[in-house]
PyMOL CGO cylinders between C-alpha atoms (Angstrom):
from pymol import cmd
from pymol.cgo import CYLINDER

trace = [
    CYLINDER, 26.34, 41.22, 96.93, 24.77, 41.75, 93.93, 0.3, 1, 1, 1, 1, 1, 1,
    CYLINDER, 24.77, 41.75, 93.93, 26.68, 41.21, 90.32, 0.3, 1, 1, 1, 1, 1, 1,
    CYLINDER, 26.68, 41.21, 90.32, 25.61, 42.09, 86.68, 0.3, 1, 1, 1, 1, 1, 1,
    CYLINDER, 25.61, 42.09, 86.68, 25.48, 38.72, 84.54, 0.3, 1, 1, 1, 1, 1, 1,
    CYLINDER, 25.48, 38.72, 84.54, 25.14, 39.04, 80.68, 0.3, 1, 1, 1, 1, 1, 1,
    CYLINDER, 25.14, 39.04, 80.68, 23.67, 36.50, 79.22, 0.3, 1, 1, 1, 1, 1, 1,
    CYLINDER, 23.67, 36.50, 79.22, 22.51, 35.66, 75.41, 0.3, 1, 1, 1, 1, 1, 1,
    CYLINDER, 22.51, 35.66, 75.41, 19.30, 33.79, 74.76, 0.3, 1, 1, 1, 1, 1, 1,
    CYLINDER, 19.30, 33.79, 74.76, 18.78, 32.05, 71.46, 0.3, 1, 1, 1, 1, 1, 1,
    CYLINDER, 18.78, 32.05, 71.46, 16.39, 29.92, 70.06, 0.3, 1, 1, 1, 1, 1, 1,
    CYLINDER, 16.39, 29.92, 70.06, 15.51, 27.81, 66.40, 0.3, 1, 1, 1, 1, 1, 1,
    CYLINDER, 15.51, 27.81, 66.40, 12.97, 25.71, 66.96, 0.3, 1, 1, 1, 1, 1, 1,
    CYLINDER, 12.97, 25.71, 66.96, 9.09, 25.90, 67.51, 0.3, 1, 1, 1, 1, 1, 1,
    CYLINDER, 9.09, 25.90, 67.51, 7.73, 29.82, 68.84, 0.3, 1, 1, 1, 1, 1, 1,
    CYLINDER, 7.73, 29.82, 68.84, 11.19, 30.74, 69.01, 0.3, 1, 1, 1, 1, 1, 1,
    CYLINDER, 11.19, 30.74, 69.01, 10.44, 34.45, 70.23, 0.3, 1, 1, 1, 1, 1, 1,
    CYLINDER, 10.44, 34.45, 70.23, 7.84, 32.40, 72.84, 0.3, 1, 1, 1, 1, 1, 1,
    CYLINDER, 7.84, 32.40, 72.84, 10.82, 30.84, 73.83, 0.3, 1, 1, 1, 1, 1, 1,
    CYLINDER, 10.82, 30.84, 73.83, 13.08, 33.48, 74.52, 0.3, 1, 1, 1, 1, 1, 1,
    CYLINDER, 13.08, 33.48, 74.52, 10.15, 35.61, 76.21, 0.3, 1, 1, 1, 1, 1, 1,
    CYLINDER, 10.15, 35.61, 76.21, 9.40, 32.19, 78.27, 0.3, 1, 1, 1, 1, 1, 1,
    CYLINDER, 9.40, 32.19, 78.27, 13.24, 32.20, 79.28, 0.3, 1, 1, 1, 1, 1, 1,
    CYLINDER, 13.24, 32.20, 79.28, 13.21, 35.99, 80.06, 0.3, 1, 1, 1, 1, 1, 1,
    CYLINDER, 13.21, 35.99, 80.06, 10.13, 35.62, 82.39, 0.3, 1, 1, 1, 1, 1, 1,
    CYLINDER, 10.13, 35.62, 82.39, 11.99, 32.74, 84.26, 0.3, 1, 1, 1, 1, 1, 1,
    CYLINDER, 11.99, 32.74, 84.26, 14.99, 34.26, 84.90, 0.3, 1, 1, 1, 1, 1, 1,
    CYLINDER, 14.99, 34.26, 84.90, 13.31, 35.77, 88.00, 0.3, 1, 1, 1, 1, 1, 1,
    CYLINDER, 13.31, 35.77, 88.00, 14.57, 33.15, 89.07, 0.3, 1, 1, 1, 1, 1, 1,
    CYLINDER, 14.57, 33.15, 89.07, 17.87, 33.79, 88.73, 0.3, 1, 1, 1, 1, 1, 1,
    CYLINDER, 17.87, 33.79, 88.73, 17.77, 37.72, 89.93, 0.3, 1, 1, 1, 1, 1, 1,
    CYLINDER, 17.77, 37.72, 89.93, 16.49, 41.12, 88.15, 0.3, 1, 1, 1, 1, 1, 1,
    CYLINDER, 16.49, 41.12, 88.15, 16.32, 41.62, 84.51, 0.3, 1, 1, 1, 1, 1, 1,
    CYLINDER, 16.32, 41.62, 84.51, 17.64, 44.98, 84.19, 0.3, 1, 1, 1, 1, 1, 1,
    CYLINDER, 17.64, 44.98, 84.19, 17.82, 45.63, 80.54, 0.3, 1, 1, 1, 1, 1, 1,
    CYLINDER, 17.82, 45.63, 80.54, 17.51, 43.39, 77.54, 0.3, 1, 1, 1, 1, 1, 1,
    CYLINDER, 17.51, 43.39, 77.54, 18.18, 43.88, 73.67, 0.3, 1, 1, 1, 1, 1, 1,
    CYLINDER, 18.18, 43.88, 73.67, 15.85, 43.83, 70.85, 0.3, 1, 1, 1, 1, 1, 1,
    CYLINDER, 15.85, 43.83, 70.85, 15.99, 40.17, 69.17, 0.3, 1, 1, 1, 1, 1, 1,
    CYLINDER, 15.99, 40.17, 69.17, 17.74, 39.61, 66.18, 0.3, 1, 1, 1, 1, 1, 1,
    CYLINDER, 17.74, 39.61, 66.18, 17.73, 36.61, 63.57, 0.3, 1, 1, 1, 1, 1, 1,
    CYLINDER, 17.73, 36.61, 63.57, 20.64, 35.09, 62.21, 0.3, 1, 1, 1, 1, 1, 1,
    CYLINDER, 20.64, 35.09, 62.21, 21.80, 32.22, 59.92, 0.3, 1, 1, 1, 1, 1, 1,
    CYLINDER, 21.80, 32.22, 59.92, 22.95, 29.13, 62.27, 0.3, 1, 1, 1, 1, 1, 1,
    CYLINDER, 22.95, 29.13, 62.27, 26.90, 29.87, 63.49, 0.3, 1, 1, 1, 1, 1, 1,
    CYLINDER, 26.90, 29.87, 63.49, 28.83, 26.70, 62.89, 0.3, 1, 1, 1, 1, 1, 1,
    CYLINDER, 28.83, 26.70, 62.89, 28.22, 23.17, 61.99, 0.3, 1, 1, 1, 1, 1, 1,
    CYLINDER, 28.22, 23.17, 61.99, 24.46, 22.66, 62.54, 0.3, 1, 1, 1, 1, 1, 1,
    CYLINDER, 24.46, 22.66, 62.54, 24.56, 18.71, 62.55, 0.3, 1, 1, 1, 1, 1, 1,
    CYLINDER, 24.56, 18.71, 62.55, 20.72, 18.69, 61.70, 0.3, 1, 1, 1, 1, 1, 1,
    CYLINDER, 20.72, 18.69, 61.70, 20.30, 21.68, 59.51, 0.3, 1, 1, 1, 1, 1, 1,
    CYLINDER, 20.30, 21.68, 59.51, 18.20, 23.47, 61.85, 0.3, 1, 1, 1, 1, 1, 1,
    CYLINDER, 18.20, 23.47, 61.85, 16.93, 26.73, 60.72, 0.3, 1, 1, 1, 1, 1, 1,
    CYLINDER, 16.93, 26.73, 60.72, 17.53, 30.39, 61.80, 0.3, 1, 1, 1, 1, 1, 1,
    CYLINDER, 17.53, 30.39, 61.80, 18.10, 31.43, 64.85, 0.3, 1, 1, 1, 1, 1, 1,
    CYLINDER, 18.10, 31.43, 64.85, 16.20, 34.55, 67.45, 0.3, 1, 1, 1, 1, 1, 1,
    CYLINDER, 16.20, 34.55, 67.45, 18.72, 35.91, 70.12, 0.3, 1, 1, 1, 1, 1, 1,
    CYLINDER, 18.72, 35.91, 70.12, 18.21, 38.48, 72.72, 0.3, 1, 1, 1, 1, 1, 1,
    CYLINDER, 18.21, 38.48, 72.72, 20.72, 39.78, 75.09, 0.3, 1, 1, 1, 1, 1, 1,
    CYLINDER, 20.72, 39.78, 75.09, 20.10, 40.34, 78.88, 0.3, 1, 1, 1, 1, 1, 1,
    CYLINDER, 20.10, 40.34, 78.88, 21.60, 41.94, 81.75, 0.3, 1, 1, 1, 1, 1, 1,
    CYLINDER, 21.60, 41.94, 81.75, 20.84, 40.40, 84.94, 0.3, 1, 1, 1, 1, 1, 1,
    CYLINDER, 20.84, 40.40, 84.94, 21.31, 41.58, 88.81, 0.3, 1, 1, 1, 1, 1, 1,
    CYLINDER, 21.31, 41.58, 88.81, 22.56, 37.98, 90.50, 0.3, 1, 1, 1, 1, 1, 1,
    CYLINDER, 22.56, 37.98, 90.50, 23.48, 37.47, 93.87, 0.3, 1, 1, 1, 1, 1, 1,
    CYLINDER, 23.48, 37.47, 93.87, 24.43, 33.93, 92.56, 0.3, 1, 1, 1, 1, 1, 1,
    CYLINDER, 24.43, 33.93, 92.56, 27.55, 32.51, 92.30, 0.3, 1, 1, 1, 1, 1, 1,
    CYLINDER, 27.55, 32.51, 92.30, 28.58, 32.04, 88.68, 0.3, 1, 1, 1, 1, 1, 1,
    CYLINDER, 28.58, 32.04, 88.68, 27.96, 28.25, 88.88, 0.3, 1, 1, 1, 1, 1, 1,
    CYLINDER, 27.96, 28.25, 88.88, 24.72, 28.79, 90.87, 0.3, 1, 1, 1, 1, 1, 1,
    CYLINDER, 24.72, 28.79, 90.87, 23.85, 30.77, 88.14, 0.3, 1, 1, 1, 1, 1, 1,
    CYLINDER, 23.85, 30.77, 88.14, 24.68, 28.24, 85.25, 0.3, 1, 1, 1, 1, 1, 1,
    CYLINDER, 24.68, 28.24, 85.25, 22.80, 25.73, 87.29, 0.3, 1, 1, 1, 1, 1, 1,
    CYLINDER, 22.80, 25.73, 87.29, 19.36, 27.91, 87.29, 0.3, 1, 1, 1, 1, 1, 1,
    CYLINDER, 19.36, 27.91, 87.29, 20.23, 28.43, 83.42, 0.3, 1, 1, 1, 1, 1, 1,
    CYLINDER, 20.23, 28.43, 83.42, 20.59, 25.22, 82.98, 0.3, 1, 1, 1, 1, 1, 1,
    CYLINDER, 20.59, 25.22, 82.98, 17.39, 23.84, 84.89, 0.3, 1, 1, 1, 1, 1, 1,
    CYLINDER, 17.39, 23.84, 84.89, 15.27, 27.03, 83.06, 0.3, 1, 1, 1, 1, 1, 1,
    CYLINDER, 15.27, 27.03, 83.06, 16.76, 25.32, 79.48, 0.3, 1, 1, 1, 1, 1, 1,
    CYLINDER, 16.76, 25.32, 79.48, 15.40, 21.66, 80.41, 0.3, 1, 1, 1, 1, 1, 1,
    CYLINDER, 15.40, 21.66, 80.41, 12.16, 22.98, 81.97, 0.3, 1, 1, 1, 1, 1, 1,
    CYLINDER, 12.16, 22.98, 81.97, 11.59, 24.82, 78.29, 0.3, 1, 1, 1, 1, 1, 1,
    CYLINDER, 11.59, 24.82, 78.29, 12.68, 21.18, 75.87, 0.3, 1, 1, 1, 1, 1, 1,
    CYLINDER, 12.68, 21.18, 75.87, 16.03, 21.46, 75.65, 0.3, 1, 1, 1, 1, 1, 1,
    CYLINDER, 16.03, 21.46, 75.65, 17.54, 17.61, 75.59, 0.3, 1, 1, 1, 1, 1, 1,
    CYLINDER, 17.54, 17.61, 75.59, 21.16, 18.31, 74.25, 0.3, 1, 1, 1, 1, 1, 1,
    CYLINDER, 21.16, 18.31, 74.25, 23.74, 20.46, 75.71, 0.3, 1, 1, 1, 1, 1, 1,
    CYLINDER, 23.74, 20.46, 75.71, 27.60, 20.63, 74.21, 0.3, 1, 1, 1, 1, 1, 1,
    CYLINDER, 27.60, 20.63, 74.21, 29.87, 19.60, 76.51, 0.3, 1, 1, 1, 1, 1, 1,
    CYLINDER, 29.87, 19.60, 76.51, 33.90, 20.13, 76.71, 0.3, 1, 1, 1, 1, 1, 1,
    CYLINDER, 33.90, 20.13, 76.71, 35.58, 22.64, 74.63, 0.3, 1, 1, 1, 1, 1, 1,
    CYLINDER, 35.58, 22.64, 74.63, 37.05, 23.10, 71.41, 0.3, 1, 1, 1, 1, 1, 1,
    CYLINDER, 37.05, 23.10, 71.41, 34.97, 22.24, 67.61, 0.3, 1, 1, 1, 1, 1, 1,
    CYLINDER, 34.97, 22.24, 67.61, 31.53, 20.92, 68.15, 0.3, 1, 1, 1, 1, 1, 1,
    CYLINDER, 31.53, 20.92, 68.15, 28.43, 19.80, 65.78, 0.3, 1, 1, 1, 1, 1, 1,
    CYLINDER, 28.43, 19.80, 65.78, 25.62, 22.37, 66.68, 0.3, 1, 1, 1, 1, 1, 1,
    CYLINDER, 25.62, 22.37, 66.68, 22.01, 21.15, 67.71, 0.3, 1, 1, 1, 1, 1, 1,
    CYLINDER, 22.01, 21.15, 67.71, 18.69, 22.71, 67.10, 0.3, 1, 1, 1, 1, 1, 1,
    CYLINDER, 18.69, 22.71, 67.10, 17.26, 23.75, 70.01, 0.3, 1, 1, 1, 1, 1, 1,
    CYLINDER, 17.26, 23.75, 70.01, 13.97, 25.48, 71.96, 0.3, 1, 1, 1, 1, 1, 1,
    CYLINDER, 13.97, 25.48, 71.96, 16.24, 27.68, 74.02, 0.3, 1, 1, 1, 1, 1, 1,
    CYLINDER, 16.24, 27.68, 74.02, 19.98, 28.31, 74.69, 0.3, 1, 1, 1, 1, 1, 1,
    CYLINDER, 19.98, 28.31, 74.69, 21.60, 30.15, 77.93, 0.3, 1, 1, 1, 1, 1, 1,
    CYLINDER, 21.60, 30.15, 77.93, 24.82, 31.27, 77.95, 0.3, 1, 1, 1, 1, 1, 1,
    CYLINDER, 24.82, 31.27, 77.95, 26.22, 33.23, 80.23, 0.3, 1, 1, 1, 1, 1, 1,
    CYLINDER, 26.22, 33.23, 80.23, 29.01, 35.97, 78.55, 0.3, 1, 1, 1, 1, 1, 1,
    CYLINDER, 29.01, 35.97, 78.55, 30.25, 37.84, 81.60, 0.3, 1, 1, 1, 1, 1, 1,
    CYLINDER, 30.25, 37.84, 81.60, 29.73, 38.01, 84.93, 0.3, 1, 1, 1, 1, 1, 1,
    CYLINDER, 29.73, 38.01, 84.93, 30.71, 41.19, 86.56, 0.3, 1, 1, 1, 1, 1, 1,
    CYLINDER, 30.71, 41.19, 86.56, 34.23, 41.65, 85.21, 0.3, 1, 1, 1, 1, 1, 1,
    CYLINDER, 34.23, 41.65, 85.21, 35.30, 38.25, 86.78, 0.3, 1, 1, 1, 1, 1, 1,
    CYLINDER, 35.30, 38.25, 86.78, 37.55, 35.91, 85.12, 0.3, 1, 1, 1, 1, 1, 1,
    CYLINDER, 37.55, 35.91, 85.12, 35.74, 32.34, 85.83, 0.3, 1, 1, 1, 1, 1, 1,
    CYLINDER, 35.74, 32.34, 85.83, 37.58, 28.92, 84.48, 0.3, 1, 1, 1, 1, 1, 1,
    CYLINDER, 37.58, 28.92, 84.48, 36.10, 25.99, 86.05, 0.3, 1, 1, 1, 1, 1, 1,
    CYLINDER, 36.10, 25.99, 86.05, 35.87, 23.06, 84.01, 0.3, 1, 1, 1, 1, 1, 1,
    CYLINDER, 35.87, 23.06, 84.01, 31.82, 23.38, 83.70, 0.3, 1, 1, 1, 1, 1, 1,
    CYLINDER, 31.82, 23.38, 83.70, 31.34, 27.17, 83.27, 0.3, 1, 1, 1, 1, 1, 1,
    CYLINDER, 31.34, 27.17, 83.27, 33.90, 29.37, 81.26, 0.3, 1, 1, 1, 1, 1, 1,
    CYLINDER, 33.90, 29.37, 81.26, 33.48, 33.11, 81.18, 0.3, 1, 1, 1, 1, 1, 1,
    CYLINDER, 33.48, 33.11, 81.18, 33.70, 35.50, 79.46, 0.3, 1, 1, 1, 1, 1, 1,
    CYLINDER, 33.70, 35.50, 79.46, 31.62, 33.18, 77.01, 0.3, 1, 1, 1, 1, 1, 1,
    CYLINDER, 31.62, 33.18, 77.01, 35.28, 32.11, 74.20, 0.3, 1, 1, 1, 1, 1, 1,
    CYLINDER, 35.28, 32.11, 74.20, 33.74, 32.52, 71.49, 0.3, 1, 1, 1, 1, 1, 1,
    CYLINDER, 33.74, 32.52, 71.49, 31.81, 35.41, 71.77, 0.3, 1, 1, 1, 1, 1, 1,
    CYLINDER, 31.81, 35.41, 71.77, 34.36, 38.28, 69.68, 0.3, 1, 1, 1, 1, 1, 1,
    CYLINDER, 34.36, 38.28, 69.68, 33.93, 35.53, 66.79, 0.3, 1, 1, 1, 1, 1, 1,
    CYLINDER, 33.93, 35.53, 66.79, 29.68, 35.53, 66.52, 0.3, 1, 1, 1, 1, 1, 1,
    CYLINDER, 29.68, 35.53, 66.52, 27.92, 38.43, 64.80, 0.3, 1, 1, 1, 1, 1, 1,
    CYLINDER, 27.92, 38.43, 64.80, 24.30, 37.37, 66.53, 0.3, 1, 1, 1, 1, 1, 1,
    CYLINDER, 24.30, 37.37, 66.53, 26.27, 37.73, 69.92, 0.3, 1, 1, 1, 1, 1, 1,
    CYLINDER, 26.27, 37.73, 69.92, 27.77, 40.91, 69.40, 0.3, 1, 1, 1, 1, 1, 1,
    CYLINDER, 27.77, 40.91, 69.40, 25.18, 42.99, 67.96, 0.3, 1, 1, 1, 1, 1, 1,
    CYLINDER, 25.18, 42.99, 67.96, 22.88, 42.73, 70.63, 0.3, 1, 1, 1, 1, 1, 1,
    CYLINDER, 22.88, 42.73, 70.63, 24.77, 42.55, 72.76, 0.3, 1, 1, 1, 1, 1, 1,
    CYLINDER, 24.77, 42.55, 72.76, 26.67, 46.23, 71.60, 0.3, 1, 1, 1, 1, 1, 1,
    CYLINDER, 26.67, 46.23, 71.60, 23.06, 47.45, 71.42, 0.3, 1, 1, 1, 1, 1, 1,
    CYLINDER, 23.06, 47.45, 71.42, 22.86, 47.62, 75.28, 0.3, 1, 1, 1, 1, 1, 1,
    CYLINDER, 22.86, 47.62, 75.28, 26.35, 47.63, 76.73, 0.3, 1, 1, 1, 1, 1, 1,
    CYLINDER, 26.35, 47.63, 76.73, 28.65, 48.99, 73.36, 0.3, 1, 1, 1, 1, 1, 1,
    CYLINDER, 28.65, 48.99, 73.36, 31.39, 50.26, 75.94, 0.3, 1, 1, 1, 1, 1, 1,
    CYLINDER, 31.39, 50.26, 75.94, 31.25, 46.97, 77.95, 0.3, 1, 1, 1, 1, 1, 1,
    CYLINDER, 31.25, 46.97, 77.95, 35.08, 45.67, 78.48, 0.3, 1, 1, 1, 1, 1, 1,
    CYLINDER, 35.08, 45.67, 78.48, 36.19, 42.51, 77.68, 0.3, 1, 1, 1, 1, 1, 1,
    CYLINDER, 36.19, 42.51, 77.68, 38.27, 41.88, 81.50, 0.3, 1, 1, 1, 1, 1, 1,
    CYLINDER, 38.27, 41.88, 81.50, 40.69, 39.82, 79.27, 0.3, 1, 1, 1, 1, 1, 1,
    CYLINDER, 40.69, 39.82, 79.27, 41.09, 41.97, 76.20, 0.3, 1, 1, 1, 1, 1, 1,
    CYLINDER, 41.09, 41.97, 76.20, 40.10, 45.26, 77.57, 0.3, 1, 1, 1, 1, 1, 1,
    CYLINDER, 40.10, 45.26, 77.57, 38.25, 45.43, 74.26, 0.3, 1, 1, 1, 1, 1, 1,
    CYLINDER, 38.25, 45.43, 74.26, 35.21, 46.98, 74.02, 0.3, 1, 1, 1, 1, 1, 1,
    CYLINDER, 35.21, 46.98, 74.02, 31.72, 45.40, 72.60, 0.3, 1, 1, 1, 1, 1, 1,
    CYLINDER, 31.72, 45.40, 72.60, 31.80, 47.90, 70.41, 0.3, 1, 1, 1, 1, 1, 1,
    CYLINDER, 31.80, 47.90, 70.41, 35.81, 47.56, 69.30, 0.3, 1, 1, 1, 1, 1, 1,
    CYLINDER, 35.81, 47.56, 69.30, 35.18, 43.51, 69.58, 0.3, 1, 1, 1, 1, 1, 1,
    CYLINDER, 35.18, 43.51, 69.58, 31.82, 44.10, 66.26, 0.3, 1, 1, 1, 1, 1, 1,
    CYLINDER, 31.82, 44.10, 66.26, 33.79, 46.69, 64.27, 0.3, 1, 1, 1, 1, 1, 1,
    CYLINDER, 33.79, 46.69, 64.27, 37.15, 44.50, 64.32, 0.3, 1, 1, 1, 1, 1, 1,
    CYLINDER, 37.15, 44.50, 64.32, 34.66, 40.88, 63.62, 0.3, 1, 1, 1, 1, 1, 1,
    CYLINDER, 34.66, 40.88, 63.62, 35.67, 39.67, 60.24, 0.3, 1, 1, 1, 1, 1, 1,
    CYLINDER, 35.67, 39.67, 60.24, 33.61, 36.87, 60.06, 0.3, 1, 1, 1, 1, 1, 1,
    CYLINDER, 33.61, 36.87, 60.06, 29.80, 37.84, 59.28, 0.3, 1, 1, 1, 1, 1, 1,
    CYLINDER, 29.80, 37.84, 59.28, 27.02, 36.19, 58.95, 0.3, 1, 1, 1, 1, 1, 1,
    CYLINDER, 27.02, 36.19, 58.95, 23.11, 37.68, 58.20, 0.3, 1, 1, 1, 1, 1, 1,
    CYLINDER, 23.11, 37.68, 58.20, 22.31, 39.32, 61.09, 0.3, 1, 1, 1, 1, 1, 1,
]
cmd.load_cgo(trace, "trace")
């Protein structure tokens, strides 16, 4: 059975469009790239703890016939293969690192998913601008299976902005 994943791909350090182009090419891995979103820059979202610079993120639809955690796993492994040392753990207010790539997954299929290691829908996407732009670029009537919000509803309603 095959399910369409959403992921966001960001990067701020070194050939950061390299990167994300790197990270598209190896999600083969993963299943089919199906459509993908310009990339955007934006201003870091939160507390950078090192000041890192400005971020490029590109949204992707993928055709899995992983398991959500199978697919955080191959995410995961594709982020250390391309120099990524630090990844957030646990919930709630974090310091930010820089970092060569970042793969979060924002939906999978319309599934609710809660398990400890993988949350989806991604929380905090309705609160981040560089999420929600590209992301209403390819999927604007895309429903939030919690809110029933669309992408599109979720960017026009987003009061906090930041250069996109």
């Amino acid at each position: 059975m095959s399910v369409k994943a959403v992921l966001m791909t960001g990067s701020n350090m070194g050939d950061r469009e390299g990167n994300l182009s790197a990270a598209l090419s190896m999600l083969d891995e993963a299943g089919r790239v199906t459509a993908c979103s310009g990339v955007y820059e934006s201003e870091p979202w939160g507390e950078m703890g090192d000041g890192g610079g400005n971020f490029m993120n590109q949204a992707v639809v993928l055709e899995t016939g992983l398991a959500p955690e199978e697919l955080l796993d191959v995410t995961q492994d594709i982020e250390r293969r391309l120099g990524r040392t630090v990844k957030g753990e646990g919930r709630g207010p974090r310091v930010y690192a820089s970092r060569m790539i970042d793969i979060d997954i924002l939906f999978y299929g319309d599934m609710v998913v809660d398990t400890g290691r993988l949350v989806v829908p991604h929380p905090l996407m309705g609160a981040r601008e560089f999420v929600l732009m590209p992301l209403a670029e390819i999927l604007p009537g895309m429903r939030h299976p919690v809110t029933g919000k669309t992408v599109a509803e979720m960017l026009s309603e987003l009061k906090d902005k930041c250069r996109v």
